[in-house]
C-alpha positions in Angstrom: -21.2 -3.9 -37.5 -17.6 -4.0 -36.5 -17.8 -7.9 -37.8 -18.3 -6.6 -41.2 -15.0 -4.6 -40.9 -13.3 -4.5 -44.0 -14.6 -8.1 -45.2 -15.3 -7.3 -48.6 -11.9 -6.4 -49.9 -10.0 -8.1 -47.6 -11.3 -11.6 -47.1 -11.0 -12.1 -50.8 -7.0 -11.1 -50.7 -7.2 -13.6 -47.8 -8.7 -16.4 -50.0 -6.0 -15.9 -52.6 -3.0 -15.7 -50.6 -3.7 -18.6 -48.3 -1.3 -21.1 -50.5 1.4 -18.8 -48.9 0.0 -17.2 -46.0 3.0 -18.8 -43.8 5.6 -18.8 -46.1 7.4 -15.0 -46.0 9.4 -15.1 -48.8 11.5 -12.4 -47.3 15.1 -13.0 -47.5 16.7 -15.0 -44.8 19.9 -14.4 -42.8 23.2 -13.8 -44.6 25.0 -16.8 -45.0 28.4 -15.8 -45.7 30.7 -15.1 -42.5 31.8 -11.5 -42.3 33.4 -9.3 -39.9 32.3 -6.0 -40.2 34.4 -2.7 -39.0 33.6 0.2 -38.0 34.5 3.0 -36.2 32.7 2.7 -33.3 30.4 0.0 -32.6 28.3 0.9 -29.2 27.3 -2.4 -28.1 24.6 -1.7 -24.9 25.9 -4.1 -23.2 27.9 -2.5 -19.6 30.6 -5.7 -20.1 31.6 -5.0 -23.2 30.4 -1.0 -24.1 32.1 -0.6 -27.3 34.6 -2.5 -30.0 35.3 -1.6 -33.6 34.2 -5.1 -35.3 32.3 -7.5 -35.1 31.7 -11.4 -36.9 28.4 -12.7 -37.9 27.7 -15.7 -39.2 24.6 -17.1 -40.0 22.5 -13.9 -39.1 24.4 -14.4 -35.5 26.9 -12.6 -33.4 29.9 -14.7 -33.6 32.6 -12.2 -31.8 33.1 -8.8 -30.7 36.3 -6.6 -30.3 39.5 -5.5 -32.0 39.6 -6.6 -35.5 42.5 -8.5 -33.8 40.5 -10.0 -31.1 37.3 -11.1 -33.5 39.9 -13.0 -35.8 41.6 -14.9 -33.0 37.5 -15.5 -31.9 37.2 -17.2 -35.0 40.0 -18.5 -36.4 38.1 -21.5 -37.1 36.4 -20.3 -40.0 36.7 -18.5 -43.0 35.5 -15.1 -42.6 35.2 -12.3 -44.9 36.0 -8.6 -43.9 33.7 -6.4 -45.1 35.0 -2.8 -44.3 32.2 -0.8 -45.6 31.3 0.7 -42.5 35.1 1.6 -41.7 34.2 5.0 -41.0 30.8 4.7 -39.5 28.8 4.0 -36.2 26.9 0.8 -35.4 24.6 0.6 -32.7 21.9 -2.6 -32.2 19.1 -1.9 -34.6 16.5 0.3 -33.4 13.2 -0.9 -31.9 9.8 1.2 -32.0 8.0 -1.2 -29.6 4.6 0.6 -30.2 3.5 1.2 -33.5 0.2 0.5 -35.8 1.0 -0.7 -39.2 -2.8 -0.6 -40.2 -3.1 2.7 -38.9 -0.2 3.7 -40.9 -1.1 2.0 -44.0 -4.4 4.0 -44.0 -2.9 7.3 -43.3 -0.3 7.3 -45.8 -3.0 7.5 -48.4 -4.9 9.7 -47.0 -4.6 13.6 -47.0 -2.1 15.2 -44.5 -3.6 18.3 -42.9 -1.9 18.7 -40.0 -0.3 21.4 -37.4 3.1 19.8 -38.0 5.5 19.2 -41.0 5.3 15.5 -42.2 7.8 14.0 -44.2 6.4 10.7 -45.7 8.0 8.8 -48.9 5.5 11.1 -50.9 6.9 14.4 -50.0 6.9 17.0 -47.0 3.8 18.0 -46.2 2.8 22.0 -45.5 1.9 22.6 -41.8 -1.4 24.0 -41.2 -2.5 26.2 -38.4 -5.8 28.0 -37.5 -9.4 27.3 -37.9 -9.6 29.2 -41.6 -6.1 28.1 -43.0 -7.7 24.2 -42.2 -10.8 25.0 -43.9 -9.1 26.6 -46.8 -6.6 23.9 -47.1 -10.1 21.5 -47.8 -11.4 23.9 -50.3 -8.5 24.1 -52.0 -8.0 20.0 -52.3 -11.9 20.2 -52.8 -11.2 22.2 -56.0 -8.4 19.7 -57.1 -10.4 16.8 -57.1 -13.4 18.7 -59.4 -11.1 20.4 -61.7 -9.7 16.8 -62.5 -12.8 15.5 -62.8 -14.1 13.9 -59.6 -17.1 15.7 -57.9 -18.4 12.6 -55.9 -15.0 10.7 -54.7 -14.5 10.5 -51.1 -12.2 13.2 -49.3 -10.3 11.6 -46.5 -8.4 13.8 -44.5 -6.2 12.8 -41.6 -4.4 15.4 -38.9 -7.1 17.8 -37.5 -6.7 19.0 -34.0 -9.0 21.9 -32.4 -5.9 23.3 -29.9 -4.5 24.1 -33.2 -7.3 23.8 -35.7 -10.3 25.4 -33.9 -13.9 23.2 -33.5 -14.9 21.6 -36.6 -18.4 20.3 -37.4 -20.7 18.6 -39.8 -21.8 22.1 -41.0 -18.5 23.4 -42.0 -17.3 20.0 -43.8 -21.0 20.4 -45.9 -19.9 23.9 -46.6 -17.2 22.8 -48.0 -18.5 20.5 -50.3 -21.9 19.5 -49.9 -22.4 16.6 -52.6 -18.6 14.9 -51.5 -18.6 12.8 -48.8 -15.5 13.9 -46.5 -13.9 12.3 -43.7 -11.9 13.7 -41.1 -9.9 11.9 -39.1 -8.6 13.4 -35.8 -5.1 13.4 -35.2 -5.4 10.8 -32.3 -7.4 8.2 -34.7 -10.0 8.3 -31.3 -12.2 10.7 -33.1 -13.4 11.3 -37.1 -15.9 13.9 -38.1 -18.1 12.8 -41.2 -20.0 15.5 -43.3 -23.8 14.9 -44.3 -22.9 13.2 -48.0 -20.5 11.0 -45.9 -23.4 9.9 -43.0 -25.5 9.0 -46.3 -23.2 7.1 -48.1 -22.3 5.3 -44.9 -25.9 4.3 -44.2 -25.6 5.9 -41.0 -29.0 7.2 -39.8 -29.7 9.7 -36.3 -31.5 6.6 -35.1 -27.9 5.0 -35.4 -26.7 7.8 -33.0 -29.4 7.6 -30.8 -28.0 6.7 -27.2 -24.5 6.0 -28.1 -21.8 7.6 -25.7 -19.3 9.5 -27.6 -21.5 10.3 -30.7 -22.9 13.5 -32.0 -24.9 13.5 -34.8 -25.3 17.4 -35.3 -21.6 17.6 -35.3 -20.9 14.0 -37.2 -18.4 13.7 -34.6 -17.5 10.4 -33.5 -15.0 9.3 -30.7 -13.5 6.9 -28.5 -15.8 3.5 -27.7 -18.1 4.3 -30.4 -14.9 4.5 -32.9 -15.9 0.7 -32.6 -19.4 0.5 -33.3 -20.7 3.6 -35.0 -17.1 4.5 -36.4 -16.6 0.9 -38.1 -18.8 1.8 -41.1 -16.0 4.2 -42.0 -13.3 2.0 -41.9 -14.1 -0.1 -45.0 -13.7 3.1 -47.0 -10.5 4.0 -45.5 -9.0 1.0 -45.4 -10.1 -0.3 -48.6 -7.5 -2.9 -49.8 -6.0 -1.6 -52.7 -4.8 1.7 -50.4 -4.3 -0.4 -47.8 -1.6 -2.4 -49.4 -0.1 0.8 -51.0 0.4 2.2 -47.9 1.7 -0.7 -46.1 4.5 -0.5 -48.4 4.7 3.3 -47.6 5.5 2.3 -44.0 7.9 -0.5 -45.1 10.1 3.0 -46.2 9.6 5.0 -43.6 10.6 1.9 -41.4 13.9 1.4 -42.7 14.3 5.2 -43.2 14.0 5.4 -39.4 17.0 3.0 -38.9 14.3 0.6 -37.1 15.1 -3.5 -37.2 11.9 -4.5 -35.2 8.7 -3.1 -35.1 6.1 -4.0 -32.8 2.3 -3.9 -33.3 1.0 -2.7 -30.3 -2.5 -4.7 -30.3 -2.9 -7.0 -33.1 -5.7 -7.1 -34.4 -6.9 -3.3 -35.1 -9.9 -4.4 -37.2 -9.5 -7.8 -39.2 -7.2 -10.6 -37.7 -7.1 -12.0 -41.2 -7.0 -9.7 -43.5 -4.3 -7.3 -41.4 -1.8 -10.7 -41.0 -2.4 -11.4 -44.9 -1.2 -7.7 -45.6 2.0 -8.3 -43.5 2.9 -11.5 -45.5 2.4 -9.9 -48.6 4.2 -7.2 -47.3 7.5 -9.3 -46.0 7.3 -11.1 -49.0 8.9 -8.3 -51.1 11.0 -8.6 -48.7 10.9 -5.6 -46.1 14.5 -4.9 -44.1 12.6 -5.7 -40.8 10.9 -7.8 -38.6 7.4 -7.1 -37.0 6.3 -8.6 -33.4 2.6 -8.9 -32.9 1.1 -8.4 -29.4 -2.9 -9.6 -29.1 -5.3 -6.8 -28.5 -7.1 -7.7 -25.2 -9.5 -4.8 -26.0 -10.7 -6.7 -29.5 -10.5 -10.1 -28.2 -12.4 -8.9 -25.7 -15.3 -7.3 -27.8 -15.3 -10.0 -30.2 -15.7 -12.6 -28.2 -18.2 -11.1 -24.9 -15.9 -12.8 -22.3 -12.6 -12.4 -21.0 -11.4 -16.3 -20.6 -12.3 -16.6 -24.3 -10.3 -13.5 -25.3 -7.4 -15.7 -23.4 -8.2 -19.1 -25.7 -7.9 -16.8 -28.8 -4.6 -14.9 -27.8 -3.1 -18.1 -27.4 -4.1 -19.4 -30.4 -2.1 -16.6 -31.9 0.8 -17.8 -30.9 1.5 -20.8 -33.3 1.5 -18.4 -36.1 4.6 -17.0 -35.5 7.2 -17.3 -38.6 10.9 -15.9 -38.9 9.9 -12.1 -39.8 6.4 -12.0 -38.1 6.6 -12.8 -34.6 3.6 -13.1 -31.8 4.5 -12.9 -28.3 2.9 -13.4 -24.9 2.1 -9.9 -24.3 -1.4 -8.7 -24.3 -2.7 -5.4 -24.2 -5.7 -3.4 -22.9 -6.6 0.5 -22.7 -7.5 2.9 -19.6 -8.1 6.4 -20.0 -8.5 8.2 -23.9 -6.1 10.0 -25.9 -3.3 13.1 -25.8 -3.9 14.5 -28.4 -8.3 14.5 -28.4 -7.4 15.9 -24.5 -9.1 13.0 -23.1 -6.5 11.7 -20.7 -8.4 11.1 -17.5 -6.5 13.8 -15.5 -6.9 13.8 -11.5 -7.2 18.1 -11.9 -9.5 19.1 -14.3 -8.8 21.0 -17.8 -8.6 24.3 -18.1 -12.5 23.9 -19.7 -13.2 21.8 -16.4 -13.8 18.3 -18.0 -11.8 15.7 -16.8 -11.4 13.1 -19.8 -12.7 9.6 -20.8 -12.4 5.9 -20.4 -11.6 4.6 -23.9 -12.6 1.2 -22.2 -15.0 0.5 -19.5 -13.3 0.0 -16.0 -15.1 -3.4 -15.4 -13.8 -4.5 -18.6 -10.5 -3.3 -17.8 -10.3 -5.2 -14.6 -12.1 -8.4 -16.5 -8.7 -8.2 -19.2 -6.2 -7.8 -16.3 -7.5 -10.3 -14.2 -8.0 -13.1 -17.2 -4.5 -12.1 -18.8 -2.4 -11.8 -15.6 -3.8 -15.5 -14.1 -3.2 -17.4 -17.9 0.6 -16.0 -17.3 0.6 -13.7 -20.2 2.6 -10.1 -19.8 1.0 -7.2 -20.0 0.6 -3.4 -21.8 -1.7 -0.7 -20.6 -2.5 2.3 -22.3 -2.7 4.8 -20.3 -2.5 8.5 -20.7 -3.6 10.9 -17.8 -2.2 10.9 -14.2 -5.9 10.0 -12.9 -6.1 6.8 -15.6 -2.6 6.2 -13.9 -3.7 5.9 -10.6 -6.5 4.1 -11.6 -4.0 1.6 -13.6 -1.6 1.5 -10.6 -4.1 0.5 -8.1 -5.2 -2.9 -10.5 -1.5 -3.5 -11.0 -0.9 -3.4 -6.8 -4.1 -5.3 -5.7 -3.1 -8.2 -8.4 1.0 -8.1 -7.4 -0.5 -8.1 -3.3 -2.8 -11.3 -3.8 0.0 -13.0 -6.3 3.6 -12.1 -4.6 5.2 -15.0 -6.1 4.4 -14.4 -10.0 6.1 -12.4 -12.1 4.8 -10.5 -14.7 6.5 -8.0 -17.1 3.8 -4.9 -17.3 4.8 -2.3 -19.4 3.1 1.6 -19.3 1.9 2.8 -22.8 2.3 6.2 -23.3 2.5 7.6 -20.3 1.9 11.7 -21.2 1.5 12.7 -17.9 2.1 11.9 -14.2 3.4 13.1 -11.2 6.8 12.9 -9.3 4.8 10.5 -6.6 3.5 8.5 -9.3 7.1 7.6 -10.8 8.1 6.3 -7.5 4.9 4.4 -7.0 6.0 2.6 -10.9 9.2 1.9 -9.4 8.0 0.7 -6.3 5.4 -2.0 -8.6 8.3 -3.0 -11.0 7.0 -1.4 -13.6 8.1 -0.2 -16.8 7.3 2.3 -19.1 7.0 3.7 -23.3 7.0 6.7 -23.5 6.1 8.9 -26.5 8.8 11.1 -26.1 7.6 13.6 -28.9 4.3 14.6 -27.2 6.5 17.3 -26.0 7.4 18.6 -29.1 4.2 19.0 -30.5 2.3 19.3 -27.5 3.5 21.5 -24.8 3.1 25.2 -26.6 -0.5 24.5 -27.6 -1.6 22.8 -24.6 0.0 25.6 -22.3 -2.8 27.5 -24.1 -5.3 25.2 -24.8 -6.2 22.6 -21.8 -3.4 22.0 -19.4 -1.7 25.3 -18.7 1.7 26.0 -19.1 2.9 24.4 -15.7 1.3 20.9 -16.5 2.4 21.2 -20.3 5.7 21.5 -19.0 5.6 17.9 -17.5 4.3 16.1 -20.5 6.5 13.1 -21.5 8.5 13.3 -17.7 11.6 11.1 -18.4 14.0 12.6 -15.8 11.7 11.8 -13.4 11.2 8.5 -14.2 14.9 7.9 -15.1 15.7 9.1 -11.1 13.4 6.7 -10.0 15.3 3.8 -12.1 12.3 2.9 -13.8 13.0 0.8 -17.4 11.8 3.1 -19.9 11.8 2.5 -23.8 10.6 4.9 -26.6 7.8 4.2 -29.5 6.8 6.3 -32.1 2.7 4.9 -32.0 3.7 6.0 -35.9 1.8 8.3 -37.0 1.5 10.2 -33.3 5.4 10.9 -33.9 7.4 10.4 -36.4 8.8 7.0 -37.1 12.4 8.1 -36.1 14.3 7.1 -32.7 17.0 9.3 -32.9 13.9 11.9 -33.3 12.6 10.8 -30.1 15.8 10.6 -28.4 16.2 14.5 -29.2 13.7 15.2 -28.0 13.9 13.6 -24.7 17.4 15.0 -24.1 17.3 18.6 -25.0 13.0 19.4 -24.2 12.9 21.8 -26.9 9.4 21.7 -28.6 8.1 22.8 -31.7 8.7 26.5 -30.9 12.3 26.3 -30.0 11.5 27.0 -26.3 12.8 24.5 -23.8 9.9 22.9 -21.6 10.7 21.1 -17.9 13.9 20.8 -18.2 14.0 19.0 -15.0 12.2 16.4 -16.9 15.3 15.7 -19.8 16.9 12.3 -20.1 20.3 11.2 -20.3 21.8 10.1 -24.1 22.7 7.0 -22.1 19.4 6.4 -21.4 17.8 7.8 -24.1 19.4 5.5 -26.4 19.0 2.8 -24.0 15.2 3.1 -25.3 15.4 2.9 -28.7 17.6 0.0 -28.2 17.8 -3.0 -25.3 15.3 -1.3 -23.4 12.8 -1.8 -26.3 13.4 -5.4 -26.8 13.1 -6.1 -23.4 9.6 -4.5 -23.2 8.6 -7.1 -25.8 10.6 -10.2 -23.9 13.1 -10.5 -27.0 16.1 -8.9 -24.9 18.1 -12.4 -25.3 17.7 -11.6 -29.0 18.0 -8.2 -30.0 18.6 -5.2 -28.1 22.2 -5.0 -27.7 25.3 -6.6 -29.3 27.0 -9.9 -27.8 28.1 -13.0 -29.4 24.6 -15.6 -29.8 22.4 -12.3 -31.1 20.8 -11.5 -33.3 23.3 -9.7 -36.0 21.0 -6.6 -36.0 22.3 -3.2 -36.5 21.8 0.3 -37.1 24.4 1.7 -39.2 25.0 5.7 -38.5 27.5 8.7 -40.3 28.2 10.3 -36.5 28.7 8.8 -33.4 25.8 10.3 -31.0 28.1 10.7 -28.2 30.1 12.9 -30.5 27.3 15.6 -32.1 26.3 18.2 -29.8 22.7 16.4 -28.0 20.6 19.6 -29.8 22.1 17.8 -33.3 21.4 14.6 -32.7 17.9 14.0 -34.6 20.8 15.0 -37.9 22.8 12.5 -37.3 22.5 10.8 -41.2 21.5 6.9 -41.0 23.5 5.3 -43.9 20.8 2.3 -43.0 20.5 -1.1 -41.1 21.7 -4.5 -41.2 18.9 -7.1 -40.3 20.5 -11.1 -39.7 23.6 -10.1 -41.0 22.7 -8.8 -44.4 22.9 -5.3 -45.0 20.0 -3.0 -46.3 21.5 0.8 -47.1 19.0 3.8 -47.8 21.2 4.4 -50.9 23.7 3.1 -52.6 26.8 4.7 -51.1 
């Protein structure tokens, strides 16, 4: 079943865009030399911190310094002095090293029913809370779609979560409309609930059920591994193509809203290899202020092919199709233990309901992906949630750096909600680095101290101080739509620890602004290997910035997710939000 993943629509768009498929049309680097001033221009780099302009030529750092200096640097040359950003901030465009641009490009179409306030390029969404408020809010778009006229169409709801939302079953979604298929998508993406009109227009039968881990057919509740198999007859309807490429440009916005240069897919492919890359082209093509970096999913490659080696021989394959703005890299990742937000971290003490959590992928297949990956010389990124999916991680990642001394590979932490002090060391002891989803706070820590963890261990979600005592390399990702799209967001929230009702949680746990904007800058880019490219400011880089109204060592840190972002510069050319 999961072959037949969105092949109608897409293969088609494949078929017809294959005259281009390598050819982004997106605009190239600047060609005319410019020295930019500023302000301030933080530069992440401890040899040269800060200078107030800079040269580029050719998409390229040329100089950095004193307006003086950078003229001297170049003298050479006819430069033009471009003074736009006199009174404004540059920093090196942001990175969000983890983020899903099919999962976005699904969402963003979908209805947002959620605990939290979203603002998308559609509008601000209305937070929902409580078991009958979520149920209304379905009536009342239920009602919508028949008074205009639909009383069959597909209802596709993304953001439920039962801390906030209360349980949720097949029953309730027929209640609400019994002849309209709904979906529900859970606010990890690990779990969807489909009603009774959705199970039939889906084909899928109890016999289907029968058997499967992480299925319930009384509840239509679907999650984790069998989002793969059972779960995949969902996906063609909502990912069909035509709101698939709508919301792709959706995420283009909130991209460049977000100040972000480079974004990276954190597991390429989701669902279709071909029809997800033929999206991106089509997407760059219109030509999108950023660049994307593609890193193979070890966990698909895996599936699709029944053996590890040959998961390796595809990956690698991947890697000739690399062009200017769509980038693949030698970085492969695999998943441990399940999500935060479905409360199935593997935790070493139990919940406060006494389960434990799940494996989103098999241990043997785990230590299959590890094992094939690591020996071919590719780099690596683990998903991993829960302190006991940590240790669990930690132990594969010692026994391989024991028997191999002399290699070295760059292994990189996804996620990371929740660990303990002894564990940070341990990382640091391993070389290892982490991304952190700063933002689980935020959302997480008042409703879990209820719901699940208690309030001492919802207090240590996200534990950057600890990790940042410890000297461990830690960058920030949005996994877009688990958090907002927005570094400076994520940066907040790391240095102040205040959640989503205004109370400060483990604030033994806050980081730095040094390192917090560290993360959404060089320590980003090196997480993917493109630190000699992007990531800071020197001369021979990449001439990427983020252009901001305040200087974030100048705002108080509780106003730092304000700070306005006039926009980026991407390869020299500038791309503003609005015109000035």
């Amino acid at each position: 079943m999961a072959g037949r993943i969105l092949r109608t629509g897409l293969v088609a768009l494949v078929l017809a865009t294959l005259s281009f498929f390598w050819l982004s049309r997106a605009p190239g680097p600047d060609p005319t030399p410019r020295i930019f001033t500023a302000r301030r221009i933080l530069t992440m780099e401890p040899d040269r911190p800060e200078a107030t302009a800079v040269a580029v030529r050719d998409g390229r750092i040329v100089a950095l310094g004193s307006l003086e200096e950078v003229k001297a640097a170049v003298d050479d040359g006819e430069f033009e002095i471009d003074g736009r950003f006199a009174g404004k901030v540059l920093l090196p465009g942001f990175i969000d090293p983890h983020i899903h641009p099919s999962l976005g490009a699904t969402i963003l179409p979908m209805e947002i029913v959620s605990a939290m306030e979203w603002t998308t390029p559609e509008g601000r969404t209305v937070a929902v809370r409580g078991r009958d408020a979520f149920l209304g809010r379905l009536r009342l778009l239920e009602r919508e779609r028949s008074d205009a006229g639909d009383s069959t169409g597909w209802l596709l709801v993304w953001g439920y979560h039962a801390p906030y939302h209360g349980e949720l079953s097949r029953s309730d979604l027929d209640a609400v409309a019994p002849g309209r298929p709904i979906l529900v998508w859970q606010r990890s993406v690990h779990e969807m609930y489909l009603n009774t009109a959705a199970l039939e227009a889906l084909e899928l039968t109890e016999g289907d059920f029968a058997g499967v881990d992480q299925a319930n057919w009384a509840d239509g509740h679907i999650w984790e591994g069998a989002m793969f198999t059972l779960g995949a007859a969902a996906t063609r309807k909502i990912a069909a193509p035509a709101s698939y490429r709508r919301g792709l440009s959706l995420m283009s916005e909130v991209i460049h809203r977000g100040g972000l240069t480079t974004v990276a897919e954190q597991g390429f492919p989701q669902v279709s290899k071909l029809g997800e890359l033929a999206m991106l082209h089509l997407e760059m093509r219109k030509g999108a202020p950023y660049r994307f970096v593609l890193v193979p999913n070890a966990m698909y490659l895996l599936r699709k092919n029944g053996d590890a080696a040959a998961a390796v021989r595809e990956a690698e394959s991947m890697l000739g199709w690399s062009t200017e703005r769509i980038r693949f890299v030698k970085h492969a990742k695999y998943y441990a233990d399940g999500a935060i937000y479905s409360q199935l971290m593997q935790m070493s003490e139990p919940y406060l309901d006494d389960h434990h959590g799940e494996w989103l992928m098999p241990r043997a297949d785990q230590k299959a992906v590890l094992d094939a990956f690591w020996d071919a010389g590719w780099d690596l990124h683990i998903h991993v949630n829960g302190d006991a999916g940590l240790d669990r991680v930690l132990d594969d990642i010692e026994a391989k750096r024991r028997t191999q001394p002399a290699t070295e590979r760059r292994v990189v932490l996804e996620h990371y909600g929740f660990a303990r002090d002894d564990q940070h060391a341990r990382v640091a002891e391993l070389d290892v680095a982490v991304s952190n989803n700063a933002y689980y706070l935020y959302e997480l820590a008042p409703i879990y101290a209820e719901h699940g963890l208690g309030p001492e261990r919802a207090a240590r979600i996200s534990p950057l101080g600890g990790l940042e005592r410890e000297g461990v390399r830690v960058s920030f990702h949005s996994d877009y739509l688990m958090a907002p799209a927005e570094p400076l967001r994520l940066a907040w929230v790391a240095v102040n620890r205040v959640a989503s009702d205004g109370q400060v949680w483990g604030a033994g746990e806050r980081m730095s602004l040094d390192a917090a904007l560290r993360a959404i800058t060089i320590e980003g880019a090196w997480s993917l290997g493109l630190e000699d490219e992007i990531g800071s400011l020197r001369p021979g880089k990449r001439a990427d910035f983020t252009v901001l109204e305040r200087d974030p060592y100048e705002v108080a840190p509780i106003e730092l997710a304000d700070i306005p972002i006039w926009g980026t510069v991407l390869d020299g050319r500038p791309y503003p939000l609005a015109t000035p």
